[in-house]
Backbone as ProteinMPNN parsed JSONL, in Angstrom:
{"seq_chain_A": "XXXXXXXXXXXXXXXXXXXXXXXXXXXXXXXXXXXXXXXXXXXXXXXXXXXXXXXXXXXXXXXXXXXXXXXXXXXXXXXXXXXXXXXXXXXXXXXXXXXXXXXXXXXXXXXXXXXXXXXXXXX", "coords_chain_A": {"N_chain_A": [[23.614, -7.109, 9.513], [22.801, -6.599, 6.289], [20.341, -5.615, 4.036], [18.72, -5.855, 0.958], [16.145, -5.182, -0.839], [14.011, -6.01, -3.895], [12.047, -5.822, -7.218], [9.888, -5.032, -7.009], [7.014, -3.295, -8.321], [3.958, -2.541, -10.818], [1.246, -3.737, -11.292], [-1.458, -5.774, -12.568], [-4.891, -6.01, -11.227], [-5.218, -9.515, -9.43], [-3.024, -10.156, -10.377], [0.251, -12.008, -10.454], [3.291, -11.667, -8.174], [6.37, -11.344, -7.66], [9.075, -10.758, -4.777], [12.116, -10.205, -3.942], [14.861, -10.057, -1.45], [17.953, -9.414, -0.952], [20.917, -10.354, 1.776], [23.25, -9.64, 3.355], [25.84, -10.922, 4.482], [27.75, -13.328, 7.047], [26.053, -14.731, 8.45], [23.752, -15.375, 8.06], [21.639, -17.281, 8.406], [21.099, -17.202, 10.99], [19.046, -15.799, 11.254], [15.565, -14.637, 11.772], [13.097, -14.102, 9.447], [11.444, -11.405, 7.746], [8.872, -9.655, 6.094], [7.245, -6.827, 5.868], [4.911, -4.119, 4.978], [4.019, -0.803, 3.883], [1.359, 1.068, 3.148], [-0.262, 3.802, 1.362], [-0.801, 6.543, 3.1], [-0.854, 5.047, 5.173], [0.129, 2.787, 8.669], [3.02, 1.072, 9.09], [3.119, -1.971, 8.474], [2.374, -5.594, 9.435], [3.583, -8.558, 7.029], [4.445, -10.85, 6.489], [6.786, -14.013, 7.812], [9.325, -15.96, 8.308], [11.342, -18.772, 10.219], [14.206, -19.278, 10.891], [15.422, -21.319, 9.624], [13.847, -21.918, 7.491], [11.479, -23.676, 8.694], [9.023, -22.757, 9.948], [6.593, -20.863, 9.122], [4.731, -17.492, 8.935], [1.765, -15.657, 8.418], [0.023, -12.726, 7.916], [-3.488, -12.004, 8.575], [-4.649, -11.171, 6.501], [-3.32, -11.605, 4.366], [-2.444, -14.594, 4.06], [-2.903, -17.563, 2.348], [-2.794, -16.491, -0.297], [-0.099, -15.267, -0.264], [3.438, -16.475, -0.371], [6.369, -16.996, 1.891], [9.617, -17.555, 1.472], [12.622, -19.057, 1.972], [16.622, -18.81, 0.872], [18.917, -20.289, 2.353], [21.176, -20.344, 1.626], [21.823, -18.448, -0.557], [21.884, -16.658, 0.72], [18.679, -15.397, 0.564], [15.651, -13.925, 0.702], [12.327, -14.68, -0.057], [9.478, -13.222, -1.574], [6.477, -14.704, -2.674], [3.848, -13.431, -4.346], [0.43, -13.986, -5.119], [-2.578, -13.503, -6.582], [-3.33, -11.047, -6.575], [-4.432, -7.822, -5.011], [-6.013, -4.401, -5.434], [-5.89, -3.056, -2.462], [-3.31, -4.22, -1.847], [-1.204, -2.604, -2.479], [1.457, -0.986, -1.764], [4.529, 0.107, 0.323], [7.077, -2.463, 0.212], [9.453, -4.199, 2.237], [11.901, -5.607, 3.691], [12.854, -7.48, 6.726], [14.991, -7.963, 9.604], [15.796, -9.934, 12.09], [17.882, -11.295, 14.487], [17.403, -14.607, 17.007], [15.428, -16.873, 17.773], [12.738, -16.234, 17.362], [9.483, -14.324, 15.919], [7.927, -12.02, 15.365], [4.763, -9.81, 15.218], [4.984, -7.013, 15.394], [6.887, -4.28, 14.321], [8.768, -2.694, 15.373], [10.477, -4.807, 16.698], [12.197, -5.765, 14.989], [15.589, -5.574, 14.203], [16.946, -5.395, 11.86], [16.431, -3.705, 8.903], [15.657, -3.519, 4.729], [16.001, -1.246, 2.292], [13.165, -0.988, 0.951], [10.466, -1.288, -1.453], [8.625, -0.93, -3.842], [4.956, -2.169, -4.699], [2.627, -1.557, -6.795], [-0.623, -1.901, -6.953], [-3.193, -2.093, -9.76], [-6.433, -1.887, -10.452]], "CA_chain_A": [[23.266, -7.6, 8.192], [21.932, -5.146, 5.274], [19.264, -6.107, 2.997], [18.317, -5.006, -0.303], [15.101, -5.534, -1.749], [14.144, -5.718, -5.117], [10.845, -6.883, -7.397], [8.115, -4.164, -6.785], [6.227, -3.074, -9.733], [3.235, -1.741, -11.441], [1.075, -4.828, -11.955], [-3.314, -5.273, -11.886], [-5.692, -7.123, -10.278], [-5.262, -10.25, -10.312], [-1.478, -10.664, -11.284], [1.31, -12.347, -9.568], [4.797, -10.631, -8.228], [7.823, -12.417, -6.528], [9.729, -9.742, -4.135], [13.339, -10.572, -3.144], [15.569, -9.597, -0.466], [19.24, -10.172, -0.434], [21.475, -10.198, 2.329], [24.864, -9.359, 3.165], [26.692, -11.068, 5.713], [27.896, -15.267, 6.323], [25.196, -15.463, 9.595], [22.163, -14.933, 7.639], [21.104, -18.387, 8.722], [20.817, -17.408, 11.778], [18.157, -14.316, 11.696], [14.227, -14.793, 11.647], [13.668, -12.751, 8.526], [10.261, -10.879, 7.45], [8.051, -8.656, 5.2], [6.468, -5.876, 6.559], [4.479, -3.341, 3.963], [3.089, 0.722, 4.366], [0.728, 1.562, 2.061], [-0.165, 4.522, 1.086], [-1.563, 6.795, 4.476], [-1.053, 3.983, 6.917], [1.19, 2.298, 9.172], [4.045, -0.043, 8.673], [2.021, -3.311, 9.067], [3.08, -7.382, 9.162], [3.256, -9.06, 6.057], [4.787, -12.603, 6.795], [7.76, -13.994, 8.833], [9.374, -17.344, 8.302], [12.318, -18.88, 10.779], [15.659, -19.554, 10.381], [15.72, -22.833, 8.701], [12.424, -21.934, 6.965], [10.863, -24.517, 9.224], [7.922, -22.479, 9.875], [6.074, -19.473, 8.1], [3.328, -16.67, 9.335], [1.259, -14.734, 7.628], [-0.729, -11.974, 7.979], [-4.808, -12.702, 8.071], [-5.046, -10.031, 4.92], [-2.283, -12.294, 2.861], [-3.122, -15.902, 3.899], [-3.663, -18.356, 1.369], [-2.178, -15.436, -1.612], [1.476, -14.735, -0.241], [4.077, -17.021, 0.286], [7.194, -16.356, 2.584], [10.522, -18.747, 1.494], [14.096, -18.413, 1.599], [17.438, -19.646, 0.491], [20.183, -19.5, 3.085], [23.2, -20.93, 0.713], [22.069, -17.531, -1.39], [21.201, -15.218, 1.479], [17.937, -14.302, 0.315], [14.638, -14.137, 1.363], [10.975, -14.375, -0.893], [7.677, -13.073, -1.2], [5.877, -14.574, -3.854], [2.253, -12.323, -4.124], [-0.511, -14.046, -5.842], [-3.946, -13.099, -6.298], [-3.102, -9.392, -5.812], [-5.576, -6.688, -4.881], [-5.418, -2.938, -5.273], [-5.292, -2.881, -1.682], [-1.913, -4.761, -1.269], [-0.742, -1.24, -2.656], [2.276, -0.1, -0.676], [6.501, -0.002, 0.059], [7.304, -3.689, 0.942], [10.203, -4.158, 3.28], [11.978, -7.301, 3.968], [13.336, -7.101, 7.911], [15.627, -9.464, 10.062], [16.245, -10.138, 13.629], [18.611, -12.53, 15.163], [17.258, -14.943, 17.503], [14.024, -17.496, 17.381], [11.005, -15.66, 17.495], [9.697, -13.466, 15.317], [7.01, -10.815, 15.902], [4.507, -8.844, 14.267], [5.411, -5.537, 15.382], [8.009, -3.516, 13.031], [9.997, -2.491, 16.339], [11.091, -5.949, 16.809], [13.533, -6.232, 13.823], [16.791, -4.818, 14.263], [17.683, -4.672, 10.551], [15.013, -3.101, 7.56], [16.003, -3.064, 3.445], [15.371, -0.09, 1.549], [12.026, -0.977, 0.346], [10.504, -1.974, -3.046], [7.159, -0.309, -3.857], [4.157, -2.609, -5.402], [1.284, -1.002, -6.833], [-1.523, -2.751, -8.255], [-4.151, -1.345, -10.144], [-8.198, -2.202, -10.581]], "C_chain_A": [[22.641, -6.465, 7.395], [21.316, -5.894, 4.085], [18.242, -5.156, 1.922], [17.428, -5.655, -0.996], [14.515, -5.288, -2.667], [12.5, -6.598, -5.682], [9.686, -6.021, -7.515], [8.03, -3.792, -8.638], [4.971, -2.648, -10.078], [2.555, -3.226, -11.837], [-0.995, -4.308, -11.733], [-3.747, -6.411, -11.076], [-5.629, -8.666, -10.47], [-3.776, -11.23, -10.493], [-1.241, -11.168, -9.875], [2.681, -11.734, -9.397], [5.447, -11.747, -6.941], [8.629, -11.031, -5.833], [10.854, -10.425, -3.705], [14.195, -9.651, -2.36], [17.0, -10.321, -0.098], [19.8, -9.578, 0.168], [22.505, -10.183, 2.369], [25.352, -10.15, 4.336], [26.733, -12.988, 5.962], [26.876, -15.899, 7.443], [23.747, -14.844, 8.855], [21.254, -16.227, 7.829], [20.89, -18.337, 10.175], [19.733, -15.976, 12.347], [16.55, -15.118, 11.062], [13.76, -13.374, 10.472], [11.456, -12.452, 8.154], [9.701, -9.879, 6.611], [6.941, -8.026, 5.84], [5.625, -4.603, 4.941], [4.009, -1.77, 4.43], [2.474, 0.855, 3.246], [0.309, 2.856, 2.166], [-1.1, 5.42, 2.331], [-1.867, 5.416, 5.374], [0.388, 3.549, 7.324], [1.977, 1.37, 8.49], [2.858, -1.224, 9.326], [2.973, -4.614, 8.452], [2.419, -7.711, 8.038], [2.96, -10.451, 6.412], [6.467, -12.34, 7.484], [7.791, -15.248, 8.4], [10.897, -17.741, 9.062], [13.513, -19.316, 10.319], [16.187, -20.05, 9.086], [14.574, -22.853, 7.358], [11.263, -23.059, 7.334], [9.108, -24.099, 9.1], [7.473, -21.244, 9.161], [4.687, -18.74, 9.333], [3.008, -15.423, 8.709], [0.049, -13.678, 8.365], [-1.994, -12.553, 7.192], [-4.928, -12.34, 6.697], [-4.846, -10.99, 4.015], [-2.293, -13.51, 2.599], [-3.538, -16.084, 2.897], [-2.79, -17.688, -0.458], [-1.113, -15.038, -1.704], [2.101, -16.174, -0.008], [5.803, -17.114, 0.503], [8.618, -17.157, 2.014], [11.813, -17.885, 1.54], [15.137, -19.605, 1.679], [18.664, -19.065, 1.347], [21.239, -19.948, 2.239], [23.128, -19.272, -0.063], [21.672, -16.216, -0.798], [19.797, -14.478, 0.98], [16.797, -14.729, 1.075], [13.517, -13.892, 0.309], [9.497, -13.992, -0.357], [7.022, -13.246, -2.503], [4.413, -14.125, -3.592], [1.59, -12.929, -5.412], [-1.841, -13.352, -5.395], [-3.952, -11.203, -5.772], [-4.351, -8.689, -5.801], [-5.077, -5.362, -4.689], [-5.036, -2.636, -3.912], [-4.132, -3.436, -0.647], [-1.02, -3.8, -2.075], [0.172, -0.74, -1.731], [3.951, -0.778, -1.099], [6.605, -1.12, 0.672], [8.638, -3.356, 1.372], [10.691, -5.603, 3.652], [12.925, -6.596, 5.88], [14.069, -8.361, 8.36], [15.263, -9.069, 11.555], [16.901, -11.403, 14.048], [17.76, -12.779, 16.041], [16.171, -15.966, 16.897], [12.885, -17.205, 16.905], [10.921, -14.851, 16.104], [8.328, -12.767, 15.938], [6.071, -10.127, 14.7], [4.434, -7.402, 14.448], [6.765, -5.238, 14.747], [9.363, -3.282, 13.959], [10.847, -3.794, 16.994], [12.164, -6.293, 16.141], [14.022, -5.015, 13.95], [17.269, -4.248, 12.824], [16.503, -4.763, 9.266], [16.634, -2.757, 6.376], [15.223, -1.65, 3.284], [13.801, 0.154, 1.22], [11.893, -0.751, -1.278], [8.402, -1.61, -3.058], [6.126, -1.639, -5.219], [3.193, -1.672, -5.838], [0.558, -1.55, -7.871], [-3.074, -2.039, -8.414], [-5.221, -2.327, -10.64], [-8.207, -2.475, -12.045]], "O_chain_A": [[22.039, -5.526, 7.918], [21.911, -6.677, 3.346], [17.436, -4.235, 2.056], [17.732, -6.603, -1.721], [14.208, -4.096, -2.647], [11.915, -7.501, -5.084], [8.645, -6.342, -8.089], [8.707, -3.983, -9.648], [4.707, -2.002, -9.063], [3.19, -3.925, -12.627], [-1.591, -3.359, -11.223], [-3.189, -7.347, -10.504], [-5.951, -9.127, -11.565], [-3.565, -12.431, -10.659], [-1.83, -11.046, -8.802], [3.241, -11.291, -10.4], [5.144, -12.449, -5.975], [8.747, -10.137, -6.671], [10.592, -11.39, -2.987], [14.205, -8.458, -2.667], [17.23, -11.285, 0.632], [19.809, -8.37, -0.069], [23.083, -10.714, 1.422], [24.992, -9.602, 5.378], [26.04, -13.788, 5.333], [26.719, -17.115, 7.548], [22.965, -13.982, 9.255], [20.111, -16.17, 7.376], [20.497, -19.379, 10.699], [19.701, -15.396, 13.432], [16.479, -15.939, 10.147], [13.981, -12.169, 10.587], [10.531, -13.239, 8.353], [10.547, -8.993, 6.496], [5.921, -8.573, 6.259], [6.265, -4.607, 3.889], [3.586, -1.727, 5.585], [3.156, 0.74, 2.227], [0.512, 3.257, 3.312], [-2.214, 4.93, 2.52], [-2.842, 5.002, 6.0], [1.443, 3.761, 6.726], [1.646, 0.907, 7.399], [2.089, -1.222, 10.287], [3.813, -4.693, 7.555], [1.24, -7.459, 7.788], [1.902, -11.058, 6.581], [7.127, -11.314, 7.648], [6.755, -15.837, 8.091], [11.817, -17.071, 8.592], [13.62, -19.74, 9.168], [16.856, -19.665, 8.127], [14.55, -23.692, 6.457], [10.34, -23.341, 6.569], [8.223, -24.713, 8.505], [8.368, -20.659, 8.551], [4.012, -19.305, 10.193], [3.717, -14.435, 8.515], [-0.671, -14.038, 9.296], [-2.054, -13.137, 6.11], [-5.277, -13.136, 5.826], [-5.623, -11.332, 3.125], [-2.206, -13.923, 1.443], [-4.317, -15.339, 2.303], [-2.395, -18.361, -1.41], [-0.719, -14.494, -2.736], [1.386, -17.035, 0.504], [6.526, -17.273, -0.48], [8.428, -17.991, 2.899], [12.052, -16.7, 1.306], [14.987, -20.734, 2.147], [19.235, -17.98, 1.243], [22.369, -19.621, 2.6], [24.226, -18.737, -0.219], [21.309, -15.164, -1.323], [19.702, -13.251, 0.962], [16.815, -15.636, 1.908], [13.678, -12.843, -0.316], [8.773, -14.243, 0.606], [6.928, -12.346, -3.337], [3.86, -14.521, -2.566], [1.951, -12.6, -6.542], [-2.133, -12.833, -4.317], [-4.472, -10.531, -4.882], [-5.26, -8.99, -6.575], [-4.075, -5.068, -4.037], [-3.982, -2.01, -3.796], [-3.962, -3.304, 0.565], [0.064, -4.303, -2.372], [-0.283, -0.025, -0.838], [4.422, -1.507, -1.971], [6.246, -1.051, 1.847], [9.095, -2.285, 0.971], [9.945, -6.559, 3.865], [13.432, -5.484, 6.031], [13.955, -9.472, 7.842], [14.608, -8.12, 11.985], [16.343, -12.49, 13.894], [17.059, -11.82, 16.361], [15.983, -15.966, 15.68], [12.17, -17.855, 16.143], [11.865, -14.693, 15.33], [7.849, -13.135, 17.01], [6.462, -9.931, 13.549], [3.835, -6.678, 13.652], [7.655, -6.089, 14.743], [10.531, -3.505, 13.641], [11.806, -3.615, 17.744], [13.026, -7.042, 16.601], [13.506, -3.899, 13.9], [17.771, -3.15, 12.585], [15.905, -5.763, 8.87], [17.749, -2.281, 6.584], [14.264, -1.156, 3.877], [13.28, 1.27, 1.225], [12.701, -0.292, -2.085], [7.416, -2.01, -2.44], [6.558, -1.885, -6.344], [2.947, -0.828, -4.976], [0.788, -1.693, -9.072], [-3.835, -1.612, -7.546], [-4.94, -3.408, -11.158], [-9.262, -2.755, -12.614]]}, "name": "protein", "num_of_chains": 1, "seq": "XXXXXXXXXXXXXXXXXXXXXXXXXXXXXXXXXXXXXXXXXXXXXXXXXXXXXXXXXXXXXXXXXXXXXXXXXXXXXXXXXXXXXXXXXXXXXXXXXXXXXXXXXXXXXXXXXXXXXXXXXXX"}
């Protein structure tokens, strides 16, 4: 599958941003799909993760309550809507897949990473 994500931006404290991620391929209903972020000097770190069906969702403690994960399999995509932003949700978002059930919050778990889509929010 290949996934292209789109949405980053230049926003402040405060604001709200929607991130999308569309997919290519007719089994995208069957991958556990996710948002991973790097900000600026640090690791790739877990955003959120939500399963197949969008049954369930998981978030990262950081994003709880201020992100939320959805997706539309008839249109292959995948969301991250970002409220309540803070300068330090500053970094290259990343939408990721992996076939199977599970999902994970390590980065080496997903088989297939988008390009990335840079947020940066300012004070």
């Amino acid at each position: 599958v290949q996934l292209q994500a789109s949405g980053g931006g230049l926003v402040q404290a405060g604001d709200s941003l929607s991130l999308s991620c569309a997919a290519s391929g007719r089994t995208f209903g069957t991958y556990v799909m996710a948002w991973f972020r790097q900000g600026p000097g640090k690791e790739r770190e877990f955003v959120a993760a939500i399963t197949q069906r969008g049954g369930s969702t998981y978030y990262a403690d950081s994003v709880k309550g201020r992100f939320t994960i959805s997706r539309d399999n008839a249109k292959n995509m995948v969301y991250l809507l970002m409220n309540a932003l803070k300068p330090e949700d500053t970094a290259v978002y990343y939408c990721a897949a992996v076939g199977g059930s599970y999902y994970s919050t390590k980065d080496d778990y997903y088989a297939y990473w988008g390009q990335g889509t840079l947020v940066t929010v300012s004070s």
